[in-house]
MARSE-94318 format. One record per residue: residue number from 0; residue in one letter; x negated, y, z negated of N, C-alpha, C in turn. Coordinates in steps of 0.001 Angstrom, whole numbers, plus 500000, padded with zeros to 6 digits. Each point is the difference from the previous one (the first is absolute). Layout:
PT|num|residuo|neast|nnorth|nup|caeast|canorth|caup|ceast|cnorth|cup
PT|NUM|A|X|Y|Z|X|Y|Z|X|Y|Z .
...
//
This chain:
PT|num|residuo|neast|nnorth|nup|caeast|canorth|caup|ceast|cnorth|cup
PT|0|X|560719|502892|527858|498831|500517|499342|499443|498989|499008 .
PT|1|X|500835|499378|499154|499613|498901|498945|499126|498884|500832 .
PT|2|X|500557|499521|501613|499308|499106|500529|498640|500139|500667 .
PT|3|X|499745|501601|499824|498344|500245|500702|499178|499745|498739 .
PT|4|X|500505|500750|498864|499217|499579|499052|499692|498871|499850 .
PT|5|X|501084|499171|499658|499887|498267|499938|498727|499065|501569 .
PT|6|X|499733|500831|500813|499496|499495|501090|498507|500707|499505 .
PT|7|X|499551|500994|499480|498869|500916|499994|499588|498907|499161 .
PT|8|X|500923|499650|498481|499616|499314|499219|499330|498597|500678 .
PT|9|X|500726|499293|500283|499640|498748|500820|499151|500123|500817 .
PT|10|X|499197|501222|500844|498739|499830|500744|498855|500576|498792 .
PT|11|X|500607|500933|499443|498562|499827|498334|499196|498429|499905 .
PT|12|X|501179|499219|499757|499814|498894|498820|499451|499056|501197 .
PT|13|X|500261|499844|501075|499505|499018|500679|498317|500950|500510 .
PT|14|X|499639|501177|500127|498900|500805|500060|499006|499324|498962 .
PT|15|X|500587|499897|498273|499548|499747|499033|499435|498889|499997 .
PT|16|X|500930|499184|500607|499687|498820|499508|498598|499210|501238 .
PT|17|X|499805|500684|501262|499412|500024|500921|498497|500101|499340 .
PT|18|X|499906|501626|499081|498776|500373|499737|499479|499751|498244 .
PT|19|X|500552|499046|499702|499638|499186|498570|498703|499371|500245 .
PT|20|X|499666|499083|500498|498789|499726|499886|498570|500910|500622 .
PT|21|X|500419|501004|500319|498880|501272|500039|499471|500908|498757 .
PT|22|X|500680|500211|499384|499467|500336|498207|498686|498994|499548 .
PT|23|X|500357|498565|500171|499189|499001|499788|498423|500402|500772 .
PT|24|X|500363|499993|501263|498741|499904|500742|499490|501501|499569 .
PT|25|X|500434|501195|500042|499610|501140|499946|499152|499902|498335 .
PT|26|X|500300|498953|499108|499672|500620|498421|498790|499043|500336 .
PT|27|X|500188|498647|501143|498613|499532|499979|499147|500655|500804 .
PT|28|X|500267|500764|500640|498514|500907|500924|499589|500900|498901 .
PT|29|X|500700|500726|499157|499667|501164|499072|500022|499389|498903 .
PT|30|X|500112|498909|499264|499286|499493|498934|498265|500149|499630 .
PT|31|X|499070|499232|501017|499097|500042|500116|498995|501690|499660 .
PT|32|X|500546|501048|500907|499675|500836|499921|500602|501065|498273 .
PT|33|X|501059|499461|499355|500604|500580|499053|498499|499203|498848 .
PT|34|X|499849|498675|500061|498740|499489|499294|498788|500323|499804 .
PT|35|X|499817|500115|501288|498469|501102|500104|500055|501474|499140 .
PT|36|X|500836|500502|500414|500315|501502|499391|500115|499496|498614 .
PT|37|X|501031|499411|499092|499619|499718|498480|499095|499570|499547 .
PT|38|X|499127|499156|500836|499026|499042|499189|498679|501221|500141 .
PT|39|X|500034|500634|501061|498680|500949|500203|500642|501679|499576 .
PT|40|X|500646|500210|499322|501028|501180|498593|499213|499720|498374 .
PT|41|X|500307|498197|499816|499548|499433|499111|498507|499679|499844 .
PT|42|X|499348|499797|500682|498254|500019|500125|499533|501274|499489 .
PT|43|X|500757|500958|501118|499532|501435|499935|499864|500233|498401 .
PT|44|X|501616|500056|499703|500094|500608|498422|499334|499211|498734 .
PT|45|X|499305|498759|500912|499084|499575|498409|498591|499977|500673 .
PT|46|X|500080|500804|500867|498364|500219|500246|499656|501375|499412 .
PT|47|X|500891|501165|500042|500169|500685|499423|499876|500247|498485 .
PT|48|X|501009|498958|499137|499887|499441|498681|498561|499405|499516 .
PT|49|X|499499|499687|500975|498559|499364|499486|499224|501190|500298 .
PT|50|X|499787|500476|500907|499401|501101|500154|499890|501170|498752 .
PT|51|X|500942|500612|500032|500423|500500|498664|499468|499459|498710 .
PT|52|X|500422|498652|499874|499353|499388|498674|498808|500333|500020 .
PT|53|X|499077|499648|500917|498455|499786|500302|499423|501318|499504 .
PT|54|X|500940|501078|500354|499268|501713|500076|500213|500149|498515 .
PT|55|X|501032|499594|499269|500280|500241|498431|499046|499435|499579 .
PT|56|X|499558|498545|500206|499545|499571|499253|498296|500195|499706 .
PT|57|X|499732|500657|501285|498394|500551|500250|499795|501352|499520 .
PT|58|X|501231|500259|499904|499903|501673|499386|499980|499935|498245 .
PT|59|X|500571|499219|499650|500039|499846|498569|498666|499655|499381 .
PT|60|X|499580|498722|500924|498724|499493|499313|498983|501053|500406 .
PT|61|X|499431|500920|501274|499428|500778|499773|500160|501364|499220 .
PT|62|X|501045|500351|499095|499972|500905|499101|499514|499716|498631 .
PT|63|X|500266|498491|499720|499599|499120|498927|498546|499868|500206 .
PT|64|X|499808|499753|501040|497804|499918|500342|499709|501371|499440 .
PT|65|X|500199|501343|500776|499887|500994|500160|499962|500413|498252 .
PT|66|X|501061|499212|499251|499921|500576|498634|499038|499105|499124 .
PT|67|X|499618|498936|500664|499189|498904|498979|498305|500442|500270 .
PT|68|X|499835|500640|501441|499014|500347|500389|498512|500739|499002 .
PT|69|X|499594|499715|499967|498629|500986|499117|498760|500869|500576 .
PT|70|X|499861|500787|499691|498985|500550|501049|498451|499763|498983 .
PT|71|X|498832|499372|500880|498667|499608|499679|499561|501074|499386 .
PT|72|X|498532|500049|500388|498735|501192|499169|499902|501135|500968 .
PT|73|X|500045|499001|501406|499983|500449|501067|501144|500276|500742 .
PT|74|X|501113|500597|499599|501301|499912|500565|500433|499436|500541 .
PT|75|X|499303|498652|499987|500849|498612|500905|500967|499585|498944 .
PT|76|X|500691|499190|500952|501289|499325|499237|499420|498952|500366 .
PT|77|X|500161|499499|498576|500684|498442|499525|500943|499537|499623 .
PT|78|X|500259|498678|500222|501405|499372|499695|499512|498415|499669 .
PT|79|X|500561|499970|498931|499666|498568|499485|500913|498295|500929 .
PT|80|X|499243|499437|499261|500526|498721|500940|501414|499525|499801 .
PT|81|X|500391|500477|498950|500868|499771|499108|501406|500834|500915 .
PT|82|X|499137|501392|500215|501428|500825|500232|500007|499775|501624 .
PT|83|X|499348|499295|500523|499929|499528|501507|500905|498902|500197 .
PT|84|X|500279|499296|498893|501106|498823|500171|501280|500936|499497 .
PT|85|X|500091|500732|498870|501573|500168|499639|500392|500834|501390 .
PT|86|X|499015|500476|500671|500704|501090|501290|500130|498589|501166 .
PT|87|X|499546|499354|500295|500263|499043|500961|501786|499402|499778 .
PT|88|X|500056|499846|498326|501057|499069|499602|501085|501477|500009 .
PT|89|X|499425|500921|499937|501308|500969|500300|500533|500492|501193 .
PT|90|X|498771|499611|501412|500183|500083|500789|500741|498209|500665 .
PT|91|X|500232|499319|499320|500167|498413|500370|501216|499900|499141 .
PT|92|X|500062|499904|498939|501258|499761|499144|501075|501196|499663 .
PT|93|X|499251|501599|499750|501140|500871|499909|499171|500355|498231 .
PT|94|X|499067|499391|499508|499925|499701|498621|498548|499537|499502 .
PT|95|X|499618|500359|498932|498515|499300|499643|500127|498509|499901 .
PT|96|X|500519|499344|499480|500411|498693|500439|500390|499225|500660 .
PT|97|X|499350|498960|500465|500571|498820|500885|501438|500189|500028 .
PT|98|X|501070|500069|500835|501341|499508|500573|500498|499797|500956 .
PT|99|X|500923|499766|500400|500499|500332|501296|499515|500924|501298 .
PT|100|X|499372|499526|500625|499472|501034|501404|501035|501102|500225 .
PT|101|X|499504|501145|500232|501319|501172|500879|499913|499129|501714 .
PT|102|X|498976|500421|500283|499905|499127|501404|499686|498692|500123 .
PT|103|X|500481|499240|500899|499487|498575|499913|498788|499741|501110 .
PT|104|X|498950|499296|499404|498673|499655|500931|499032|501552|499804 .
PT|105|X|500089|500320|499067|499261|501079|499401|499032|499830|499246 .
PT|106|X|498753|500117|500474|498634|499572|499893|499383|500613|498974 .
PT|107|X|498995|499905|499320|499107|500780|499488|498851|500456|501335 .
PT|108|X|499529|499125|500850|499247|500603|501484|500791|500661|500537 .
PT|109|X|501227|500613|499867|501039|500932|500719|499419|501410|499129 .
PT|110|X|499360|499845|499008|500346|501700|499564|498210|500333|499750 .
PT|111|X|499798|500976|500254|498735|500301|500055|499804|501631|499197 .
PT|112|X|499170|500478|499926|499550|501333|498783|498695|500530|500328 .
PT|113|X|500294|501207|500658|498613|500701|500026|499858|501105|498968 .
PT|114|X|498285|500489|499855|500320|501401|498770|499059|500519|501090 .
PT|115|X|500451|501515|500208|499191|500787|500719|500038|501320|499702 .
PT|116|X|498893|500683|499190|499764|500921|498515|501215|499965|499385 .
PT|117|X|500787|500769|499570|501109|499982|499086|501666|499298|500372 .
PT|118|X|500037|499519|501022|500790|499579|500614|499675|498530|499998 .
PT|119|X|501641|499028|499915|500214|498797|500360|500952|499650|500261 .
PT|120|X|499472|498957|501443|500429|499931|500998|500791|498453|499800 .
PT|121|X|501941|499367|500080|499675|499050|499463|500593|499626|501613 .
PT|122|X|500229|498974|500747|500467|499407|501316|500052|498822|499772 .
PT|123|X|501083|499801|500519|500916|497953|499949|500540|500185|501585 .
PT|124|X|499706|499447|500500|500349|499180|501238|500807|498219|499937 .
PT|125|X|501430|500756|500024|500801|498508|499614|500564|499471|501121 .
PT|126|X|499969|499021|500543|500240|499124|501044|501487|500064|500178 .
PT|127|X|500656|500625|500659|501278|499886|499760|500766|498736|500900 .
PT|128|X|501224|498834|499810|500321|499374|500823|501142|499646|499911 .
PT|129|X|500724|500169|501454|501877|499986|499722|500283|498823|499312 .
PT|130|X|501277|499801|499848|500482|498749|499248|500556|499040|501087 .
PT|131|X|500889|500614|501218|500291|499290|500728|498935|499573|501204 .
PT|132|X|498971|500220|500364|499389|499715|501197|498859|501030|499388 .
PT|133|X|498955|499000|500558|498639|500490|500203|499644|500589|501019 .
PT|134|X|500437|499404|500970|499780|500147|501944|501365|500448|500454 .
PT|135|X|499890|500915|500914|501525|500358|501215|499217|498823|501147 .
PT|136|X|500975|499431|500140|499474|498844|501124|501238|500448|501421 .
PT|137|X|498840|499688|500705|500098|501093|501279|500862|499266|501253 .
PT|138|X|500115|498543|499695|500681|499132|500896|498948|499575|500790 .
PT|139|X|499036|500384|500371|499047|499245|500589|499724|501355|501156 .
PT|140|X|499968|501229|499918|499680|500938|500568|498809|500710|499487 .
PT|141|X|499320|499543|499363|498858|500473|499282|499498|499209|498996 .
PT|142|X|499182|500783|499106|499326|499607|499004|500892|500554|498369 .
PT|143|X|500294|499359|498888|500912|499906|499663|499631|501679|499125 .
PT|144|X|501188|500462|499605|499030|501201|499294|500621|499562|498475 .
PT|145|X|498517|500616|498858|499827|499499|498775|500745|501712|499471 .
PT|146|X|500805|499565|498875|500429|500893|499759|499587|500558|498251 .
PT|147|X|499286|499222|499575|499332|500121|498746|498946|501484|500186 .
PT|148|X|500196|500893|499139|498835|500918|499544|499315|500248|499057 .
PT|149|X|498776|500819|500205|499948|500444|498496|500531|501175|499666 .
PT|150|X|500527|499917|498810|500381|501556|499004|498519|500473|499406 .
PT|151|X|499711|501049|500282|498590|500744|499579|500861|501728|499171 .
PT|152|X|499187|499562|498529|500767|500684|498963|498781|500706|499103 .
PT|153|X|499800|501104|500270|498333|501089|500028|500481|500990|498944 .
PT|154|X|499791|500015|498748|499591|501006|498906|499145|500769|499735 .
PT|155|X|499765|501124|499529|498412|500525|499452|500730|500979|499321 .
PT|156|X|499487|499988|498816|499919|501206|498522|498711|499974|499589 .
PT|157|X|500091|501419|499307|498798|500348|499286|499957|499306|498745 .
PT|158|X|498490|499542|499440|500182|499487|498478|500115|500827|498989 .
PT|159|X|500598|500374|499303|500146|500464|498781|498930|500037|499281 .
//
């Protein structure tokens, strides 16, 4: 009985030693595909993160319009030139002052402001673009596809 074991053992180890360099090849076919899946996990969750930022940050500055707002003779609203930049820089920096961008490549031609009777309307359209690749390149089976969008980020409150 001791010598079947000793023989089971000895066809294991020579089995083993047969299928060692298959781990190798198997982690290089499923590497590739394990990359794709993290790197496009990681896009996702800071497209998301920007996204998010973008909606905070358009929501804040139009409550701040909404409160700086004045109503005319004629119940139009006005808004001075003045409070047209601190809402740009709160929609751009987070803040009435110049600093640090929330988003990067964030325009002042990205954010736009309508008033339509008591309501204003504020919309930023921000160019969004991955970090790793601009283009999925197709191998030469097509035309390459661009993977850049825009984030379109639409407010409206009443003025105060």
């Amino acid at each position: 009985m001791i010598t079947i074991k000793n023989k089971i053992t000895a066809a294991s180890i020579t089995n083993k030693s047969k299928q060692q360099g298959f781990a190798a090849i198997e982690f290089t076919l499923v590497l590739p595909f394990l990359l794709l899946l993290i790197f496009a996990s990681a896009e996702f969750g800071r497209l998301m993160l920007q996204y998010n930022t973008l909606n905070k940050s358009v929501r804040d500055a139009s409550r701040y319009l909404t409160a700086k707002a004045k109503t005319g003779t004629n119940d139009e609203i006005s808004i001075s030139g003045v409070t047209w930049d601190e809402v740009k820089n709160l929609i751009r920096y987070g803040q009435h002052a110049n600093a640090n961008l929330l988003l990067p490549n964030l325009n002042d031609d990205d954010i736009s402001f309508s008033i339509s009777g008591d309501f204003i309307t504020i919309t930023v359209t921000y160019d969004w673009q991955p970090i790793f690749s601009d283009t999925f390149f197709t191998f030469g089976l097509g035309d390459d596809i661009d993977l850049s969008f825009p984030l379109i980020s639409t407010y409206t409150m009443r003025a105060l």
